[in-house]
Every structure is written in C-alpha cells, then in structure tokens.
N, C-alpha and C positions, 0 to 999 in steps of 0.2 A: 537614404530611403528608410521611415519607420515602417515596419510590420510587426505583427499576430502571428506569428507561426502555428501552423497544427499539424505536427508530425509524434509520428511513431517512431524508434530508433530500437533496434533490436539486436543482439549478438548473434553471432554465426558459428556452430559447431565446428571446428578444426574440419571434421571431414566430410561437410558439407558445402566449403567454400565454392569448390568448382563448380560443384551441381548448380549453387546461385549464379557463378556471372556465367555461365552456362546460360540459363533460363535469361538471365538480364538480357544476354546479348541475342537472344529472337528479338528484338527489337533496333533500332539503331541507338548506340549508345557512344557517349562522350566522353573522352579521354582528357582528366586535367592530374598535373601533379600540382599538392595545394600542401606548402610550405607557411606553417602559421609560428607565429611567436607570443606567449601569452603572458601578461602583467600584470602586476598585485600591488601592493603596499608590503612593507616587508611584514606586517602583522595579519597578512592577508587577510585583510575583510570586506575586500571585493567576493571571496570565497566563502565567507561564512554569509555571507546575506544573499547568496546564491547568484553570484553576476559574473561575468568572463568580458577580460577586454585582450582585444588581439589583433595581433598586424596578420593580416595573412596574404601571399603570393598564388594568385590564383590563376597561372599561366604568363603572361607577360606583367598581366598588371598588379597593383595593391589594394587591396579592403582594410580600411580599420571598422572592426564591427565591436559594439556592445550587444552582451546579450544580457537577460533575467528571466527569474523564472514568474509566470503567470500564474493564475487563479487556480492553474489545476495541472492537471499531469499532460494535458497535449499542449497547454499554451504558453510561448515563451516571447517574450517582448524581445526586440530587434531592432537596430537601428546600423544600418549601412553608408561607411562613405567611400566610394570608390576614390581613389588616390594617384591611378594614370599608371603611366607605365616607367616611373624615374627606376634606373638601373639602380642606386645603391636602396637598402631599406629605408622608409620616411622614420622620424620619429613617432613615436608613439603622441599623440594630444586629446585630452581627456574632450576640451573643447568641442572639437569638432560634432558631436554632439548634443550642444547644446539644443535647446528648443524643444526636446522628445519628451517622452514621459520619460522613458530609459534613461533618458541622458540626465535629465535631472536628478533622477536618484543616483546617480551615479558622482555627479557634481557635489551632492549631499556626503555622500561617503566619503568622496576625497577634501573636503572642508573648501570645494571652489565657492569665493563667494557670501563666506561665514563672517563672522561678527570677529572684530579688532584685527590683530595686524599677522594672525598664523598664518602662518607659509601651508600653502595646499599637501599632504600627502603625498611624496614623491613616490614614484612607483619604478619597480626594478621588472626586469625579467626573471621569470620560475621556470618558465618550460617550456619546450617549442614541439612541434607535431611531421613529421613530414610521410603524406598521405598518397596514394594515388586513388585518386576517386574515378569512378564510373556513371556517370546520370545517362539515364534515359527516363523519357516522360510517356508515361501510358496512360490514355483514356479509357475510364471505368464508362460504359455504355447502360441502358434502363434505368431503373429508376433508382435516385440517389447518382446522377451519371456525376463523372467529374476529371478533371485532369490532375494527375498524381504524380511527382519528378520522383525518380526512385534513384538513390545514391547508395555503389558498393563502395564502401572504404576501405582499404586494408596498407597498413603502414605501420609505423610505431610513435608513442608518445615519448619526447626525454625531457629528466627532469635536471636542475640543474639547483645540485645540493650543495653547494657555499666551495666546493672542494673540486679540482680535476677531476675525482669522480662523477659520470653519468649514470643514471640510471634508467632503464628503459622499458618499457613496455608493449607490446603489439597488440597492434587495432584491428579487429575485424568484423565490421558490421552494416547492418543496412539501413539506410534510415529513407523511409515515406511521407514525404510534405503534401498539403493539400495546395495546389497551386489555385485551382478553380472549381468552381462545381460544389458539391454534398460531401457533407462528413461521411456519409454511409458509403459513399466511394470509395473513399482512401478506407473505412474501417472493411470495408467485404476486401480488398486489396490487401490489406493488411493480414486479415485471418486467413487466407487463400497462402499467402506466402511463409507467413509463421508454419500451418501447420503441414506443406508440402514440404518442407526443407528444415522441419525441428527449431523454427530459431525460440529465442525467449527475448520480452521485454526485458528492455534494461535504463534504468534509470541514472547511469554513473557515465557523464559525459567525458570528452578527451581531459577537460582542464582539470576533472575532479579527479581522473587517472593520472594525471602529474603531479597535484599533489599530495594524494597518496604515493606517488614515488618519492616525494622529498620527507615525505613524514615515516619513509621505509614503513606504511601499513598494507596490506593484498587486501583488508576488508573497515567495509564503516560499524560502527556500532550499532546493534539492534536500536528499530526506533518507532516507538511507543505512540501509545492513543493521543490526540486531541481533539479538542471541542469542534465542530464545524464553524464555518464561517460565514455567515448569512451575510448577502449582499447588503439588503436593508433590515428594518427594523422588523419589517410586517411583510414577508414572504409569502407568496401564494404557493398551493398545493407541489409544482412542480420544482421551483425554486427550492422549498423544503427538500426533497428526492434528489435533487442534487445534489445539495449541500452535504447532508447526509453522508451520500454515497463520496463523495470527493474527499469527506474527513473518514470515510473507513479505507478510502486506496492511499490516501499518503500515508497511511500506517504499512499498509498493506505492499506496496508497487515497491519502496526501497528493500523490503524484507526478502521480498521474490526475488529481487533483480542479485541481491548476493548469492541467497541460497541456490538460484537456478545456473550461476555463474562458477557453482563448486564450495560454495561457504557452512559446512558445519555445525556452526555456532549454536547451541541450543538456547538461546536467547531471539537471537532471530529467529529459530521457528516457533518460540513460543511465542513471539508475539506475533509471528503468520496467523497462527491459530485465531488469537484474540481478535484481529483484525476480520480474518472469515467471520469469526462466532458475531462481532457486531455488525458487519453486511449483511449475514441471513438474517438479523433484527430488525433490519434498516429496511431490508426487501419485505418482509413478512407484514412491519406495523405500519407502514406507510404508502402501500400499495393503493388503499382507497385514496389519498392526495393526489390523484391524478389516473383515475381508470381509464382514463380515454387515451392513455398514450402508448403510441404504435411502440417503442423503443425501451421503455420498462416493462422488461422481461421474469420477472422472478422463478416462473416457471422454468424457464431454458435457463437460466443462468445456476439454480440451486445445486441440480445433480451435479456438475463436477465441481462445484465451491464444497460438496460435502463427502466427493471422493478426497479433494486434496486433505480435507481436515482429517478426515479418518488415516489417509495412508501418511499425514504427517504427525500422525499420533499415535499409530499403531505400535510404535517401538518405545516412543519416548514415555509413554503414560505407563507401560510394565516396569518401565527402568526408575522412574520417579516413585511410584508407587513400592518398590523394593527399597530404594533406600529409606525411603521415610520409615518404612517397618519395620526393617530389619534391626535395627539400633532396639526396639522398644520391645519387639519378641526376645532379643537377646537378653534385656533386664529382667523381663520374662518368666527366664530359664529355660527358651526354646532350646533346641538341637541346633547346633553350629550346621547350616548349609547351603546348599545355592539356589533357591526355586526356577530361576529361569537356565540351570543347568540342562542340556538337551531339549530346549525349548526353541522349536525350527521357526518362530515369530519373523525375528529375525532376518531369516536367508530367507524367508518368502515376501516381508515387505518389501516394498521402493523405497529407494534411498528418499531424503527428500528432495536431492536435486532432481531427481526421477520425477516426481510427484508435482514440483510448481513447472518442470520443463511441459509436462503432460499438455498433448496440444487442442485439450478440451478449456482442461481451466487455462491456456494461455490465450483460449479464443475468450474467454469470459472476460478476462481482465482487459483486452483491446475494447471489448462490445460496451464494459464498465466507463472505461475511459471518454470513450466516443459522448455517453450519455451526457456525463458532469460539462462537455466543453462546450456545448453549443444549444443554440435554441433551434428545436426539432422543427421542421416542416409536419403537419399534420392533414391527415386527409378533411375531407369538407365534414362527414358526419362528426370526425372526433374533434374539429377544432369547435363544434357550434358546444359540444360538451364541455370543452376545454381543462382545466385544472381547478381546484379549490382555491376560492379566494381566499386572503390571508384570513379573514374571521373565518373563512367555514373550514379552512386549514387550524387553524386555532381550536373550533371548535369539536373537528374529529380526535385531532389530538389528546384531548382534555377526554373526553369519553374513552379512547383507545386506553389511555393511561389511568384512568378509575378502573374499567373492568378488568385488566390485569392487577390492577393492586385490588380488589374485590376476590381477584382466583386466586391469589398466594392470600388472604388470610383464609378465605375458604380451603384451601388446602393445609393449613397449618392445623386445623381444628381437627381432622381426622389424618394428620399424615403419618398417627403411629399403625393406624389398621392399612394404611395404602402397602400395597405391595413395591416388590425392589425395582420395578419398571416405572410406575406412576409416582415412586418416591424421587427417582432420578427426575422425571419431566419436571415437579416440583419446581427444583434446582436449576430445569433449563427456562422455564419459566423468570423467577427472579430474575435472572442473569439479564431475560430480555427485558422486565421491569428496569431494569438497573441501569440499561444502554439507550430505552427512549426515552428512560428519564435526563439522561446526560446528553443526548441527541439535543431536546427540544427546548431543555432548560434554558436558554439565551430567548426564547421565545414569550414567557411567563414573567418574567425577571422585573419588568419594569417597575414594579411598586415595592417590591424586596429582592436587592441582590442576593441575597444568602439562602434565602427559601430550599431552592432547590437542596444546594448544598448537607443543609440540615438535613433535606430528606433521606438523599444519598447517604449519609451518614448513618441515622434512624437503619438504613438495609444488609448495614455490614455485618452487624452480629446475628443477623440472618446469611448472608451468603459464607462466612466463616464457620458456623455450625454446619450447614448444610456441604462445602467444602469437603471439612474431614469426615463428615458422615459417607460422603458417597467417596473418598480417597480408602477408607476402610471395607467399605461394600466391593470396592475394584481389587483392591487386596485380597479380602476373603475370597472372592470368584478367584483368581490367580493363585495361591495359593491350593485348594481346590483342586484344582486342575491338574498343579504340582503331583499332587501325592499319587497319580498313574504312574509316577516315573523316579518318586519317594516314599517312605510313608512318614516321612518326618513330617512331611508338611500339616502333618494330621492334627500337628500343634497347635497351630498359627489358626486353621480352621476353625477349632475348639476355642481358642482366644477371642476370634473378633465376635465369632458367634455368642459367645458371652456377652459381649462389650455391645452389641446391634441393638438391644432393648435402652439402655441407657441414653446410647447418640441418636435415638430418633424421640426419644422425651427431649432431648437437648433442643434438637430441632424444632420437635413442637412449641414449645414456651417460646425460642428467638422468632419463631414465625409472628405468636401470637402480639409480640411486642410492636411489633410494623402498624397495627393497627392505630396506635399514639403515636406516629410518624406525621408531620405536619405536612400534609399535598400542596404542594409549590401551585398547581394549578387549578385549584379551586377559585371560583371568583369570590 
C-alpha cells in the first residue's frame, strides 16, 4: 500500500509518561509489541537522503515498509507490503516496492536498474527497535472534524556498531496520524495534547536514533537557512506563504526538536534565532499574498515566536556581547574585571530548553506546520477572495520590496540624528529587506540568475556596519548597568561613548551605498 502520511511525532517528559497512556486509555486502546529491523548500504545513503527501509514484526505478522521524507515537515511518503505471518524473518527485498514514487527513489539509490553491469548496493543491518505501541483512534468532532490514530510508543532503539557491543537508546513518544477527515483535526488534537501533558515536537525519527548510536553522537549539528522551494515557476499568493513559511521551519523544527530534547549548543540556538527572526519577516511582508485565509495567522502566531527569541537571547546576547569587548577594552587599558559579575540575568532567564518546550510557541510550531501541508478548506466569502495570482503575487512583492528598500535609504540619510531606538529598527528593517529579498528571489530570476545575488551582496556592508554599531550600543547599555555594582565599568562606558559618533557616520555612508545596489526586481 503507497500513502502520504500526516502526522505529528512528539517526545514525552520522563515524568509525564503515565499521565499520557493514562489519558490514551479513556478510550479503547490496542496492545501490539512491533519488533523492527532497519537497513542501509554500508555508506548509509539511504540515511543521508532521508529514507528508512525496515522489516518489522507487527504482532504475528511482517511489514517491509519504505519511508522518505516529503515536501514538508508533516508529510512522509510510505509504501507498505505486508509479508503474512512466516515464523522465521523474510529477507529484506528492495523490489518489492517497485512501482511507488518511494520505491523508485529508492531503486535509484541502490543502483537497481542502472546503466552497465554494477551489482545493486548491498545492504546490511544497522539497528533494530523493539517497541511496545499503544493505538487508539479518536474522532475529532465540529468543524475541521476528523479521525486521528493516536500511537504511545515506548521501548528502546539498538544499534549495532561492527563490535559485540550494543548500544541503546530509549523511545518514548507520541505520534498522531491523520487517518481521515481535516488537517485542523489532527492539529486542535495535537495542541490540546502537547500542551496538557508538556510534550515537544521532535523531528529525530527511531532510524535516525540508531544512527546516532553508531556514530556515538546524542546530537545533529545545528542547521542553517535555505532558499524556499516553489512548486512551480509562477506561484500564486498562497503557494508563496507557504513556501515561505516551510523554508523558515526546516531551519527552524530540527533546531527546536534538539534544544527542546536537552541540547545546549549555542549554535543551534543561534540559528533558532535566525530562523524566528525570518518567520516574523515571512509573517509580516507577505501577509497581503493571501488576506482571505482563515489559517494564516500572524497575529496569534507572533507573541510567543517573540517570547521564545527574547528568552533565547536573553543570556546569549550579554555573554556574546562581553566577549567581543572585552579583548578590545583590555587593549584599551580598561581595568581587569567581570561586568556580568552579580548579574541575576541569568538565574531569572529560561533555560532554552525552557523556552522552545513553552507550550505557547509549541502550539505555534504544530499550527506552522499544519499551514505549509495541505490546501485549506475556505469558507464561501473567503474562497470567492481567494489568494493572489501569481502576477498580482509578483506584483505585490515587487512594491513590498521597493518601499523597504526606499525606508533603509531614507533612513540612512538621517540615521546619525535618529535616536538608539529608531537606530536599532534601522537594523531590524534591513535584516527584513535582506530575508524577502532572499525569500522571493527564485521568483524574479528568469532573465538573470545573479541579479538577486549581486543585490544581497550590495546589503552586506550595510548590515555589517550596522551589526557592530548596535553589538557596541548593547555593550555600552550593559556596561552601564555594570557600574551599580562596579565602578570600573565607568570605562567601558566612556569608550564606547566616544566611539558612538564615528559608527553611526559608519553606518550612514554603508547605508547611503545600497542606493547603487542593482533591484533584482525591477522590470
């Protein structure tokens, strides 16, 4: 059987577990233990192209299923062949899939079928799972109704690292498939349970927990912006807002699912950051692309996209902002000292795994998700409005994107009399110049690929001015502050306030330069 999956998969608090199959089991619920075995190529690149092939024992019988990953964060391509009930394990056969989308890419990977006489890809075992799942199917009732299977897993993953050694890991989590009905079922079902029971999305499936167990890593490496991916050439208003929105959560969905998992890494929260800061870009300038839609929210969705950025900045940005200083007040000839010495910042922020667990922004990221997957139902008044067609999508764009490049050079002209408030917006301006410019650019591109590029370029000795201008403005405030509790800091204050006439002439001239920036989107 090929399918589309659309499910949620969430992790479970240690000491939340009961409370869940608690709550599951007001319903009637299904008892299977599901014994899977999973397969690679020894250079696993079933793994790197994001696909899982598996034998699994699901009560008396056998599934070989392939999976991959889809367009977006709820949709995973699937292809099932149930294998009967023979007592020893079948072989593994890439075959049996043939005919699918899945199974062809997959036929690709392993060379079935390739040109001259190379033997296919042999594939070993890496890891096996042994689970005991729980389903029960609950119907979501009114509007958006739908049937939802709801699976508690909890077991452990092992990996099998070339050596007697195992190595192993424990499962414990929920995952919600849309069986039938509206997305907006499974998502009010989804946020109703995240936030009753603390869980967090998570994006790190059984197979990719195995191998991270062979590769001995607990975490993946932070992971970075890319371009969107537009269906067709010439997207309409909605199409855009999606695309959009689905290249700011695959930066964004793998960054949370670590950090909210316990991951530290000040790399992954910075580019949490970066990922929020191009959402509210993505929510803000492309909001007219489609005013008639029940489901883009920007209103509801901003305040807790902009508690998580503040509470996962709140530490990092005093601590980033001291190093960079410190080295240079030292050449200086400051006084040797600590500024954020008795500084309670600190013990009053949220961790950040505090901060993406938060079951405000965890309901945002479901409601995000839901958006990018599917093509909404609209009521009668808002479908006769419908979305921007791809030229009058084109053509807001193209206006949205002149009049921001209009307010940064207008703001460049007087940015040395602006005060330290309207200096910073400046700055948050650009930034969002700089995000729909990189948004939409696959949009304009046809008569010059580079256009854009050059222009993005043209804005960097603008945001690199503006950068250290407002890294030194965050220091002086900081600093500042310090000297109730030093008076050394009284140095540091005296420095940069020297130095603040200089970097905002800096700023002025890189601003004034953007104006010989060549607009990718002029016709």
């Amino acid at each position: 059987m090929a399918a589309m999956e659309i499910e949620f998969k969430f992790c479970i608090p240690a000491g939340r577990l009961k409370a869940v199959e608690t709550a599951l089991k007001r319903g009637a619920v299904e008892r299977t233990r599901l014994q899977a075995r999973y397969f690679d190529t020894a250079d696993l690149r079933l793994a790197a192209d994001g696909m899982v092939l598996r034998l699994r024992k699901e009560g008396p019988r056998w599934v070989q299923t392939v999976k991959a990953t889809g367009d977006n964060a709820l949709h995973r391509l699937e292809h099932n062949v149930d294998l009967g009930t023979a007592g020893a394990a079948p072989q593994i056969d890439p075959l049996r899939h043939q005919g699918t989308p899945v199974g062809e890419r997959l036929a690709r990977l392993l060379g079935h079928g390739g040109e001259g006489d190379a033997a296919p890809a042999p594939l070993v075992e890496r890891q096996s799972t042994d689970i005991v799942r729980l389903t029960r199917d609950v119907r979501v009732t009114g509007p958006g109704g739908a049937v939802v299977e709801m699976a508690l897993d909890v077991g452990k993953v092992v990996a099998f690292a070339g050596t007697p050694e195992q190595r192993e890991s424990p499962v414990c989590e929920l995952e919600l498939e849309l069986k039938s009905g509206d997305v907006r079922g499974l998502v009010s079902l989804a946020r109703r349970w995240s936030q009753q029971h603390g869980l967090w999305f998570s994006t790190v499936s059984k197979a990719e927990r195995g191998a991270r167990l062979l590769a001995a890593k607990e975490t993946a490496g932070a992971v970075k912006a890319e371009a969107p991916r537009f269906a067709t050439p010439h997207p309409d208003g909605r199409a855009v807002q999606q695309a959009v929105v689905a290249s700011c959560l695959a930066q964004m969905l793998p960054n949370a699912s670590e950090i909210a998992a316990g991951s530290s890494d000040e790399e992954q929260v910075h580019q949490l950051r970066i990922g929020i800061r191009r959402l509210r870009t993505a929510l803000r300038e492309l909001a007219a692309l489609d005013a008639s839609s029940e489901h883009f929210q920007p209103a509801e969705w901003e305040p807790p996209l902009v508690e998580a950025f503040r509470a996962l900045g709140a530490l990092r940005d005093r601590e980033q902002v001291v190093k960079l200083a410190q080295p240079r007040l030292t050449e200086a000839g400051a006084p040797a000292f600590d500024p954020l010495a008795g500084d309670d910042t600190a013990a009053s922020a949220p961790s950040p795994g505090d901060a993406v667990r938060a079951s405000a922004f965890q309901g945002v990221l479901v409601s995000l998700i839901a958006f990018t997957a599917v093509e909404h139902a609209e009521s009668e008044e808002a479908a006769e409005a419908g979305p921007a067609s791809a030229d009058d999508a084109r053509r807001l764009l193209r206006k949205r994107l002149q009049h921001l490049h209009k307010q940064v050079l207008h703001d460049g002209e007087r940015f040395e009399s602006l005060d330290t408030e309207l200096q910073h917006r400046v700055r948050k301006r650009l930034k969002r110049l700089r995000y729909l410019a990189e948004f939409v650019a696959p949009l304009f591109d046809a008569q010059d690929k580079d256009a854009a590029e050059r222009y993005l370029k043209a804005l960097r000795p603008a945001q690199d001015a503006l950068g250290d201008f407002n890294d030194e403005a965050v220091a002086m405030a900081l600093y500042r502050e310090a000297t109730g509790r030093d008076a050394r800091a009284w140095f540091a204050v005296g420095w940069f306030t020297a130095r603040h006439p200089a970097g905002a002439k800096a700023c002025r001239k890189a601003l004034e330069k953007i104006e010989d920036a060549p607009r990718f989107w002029k016709k």
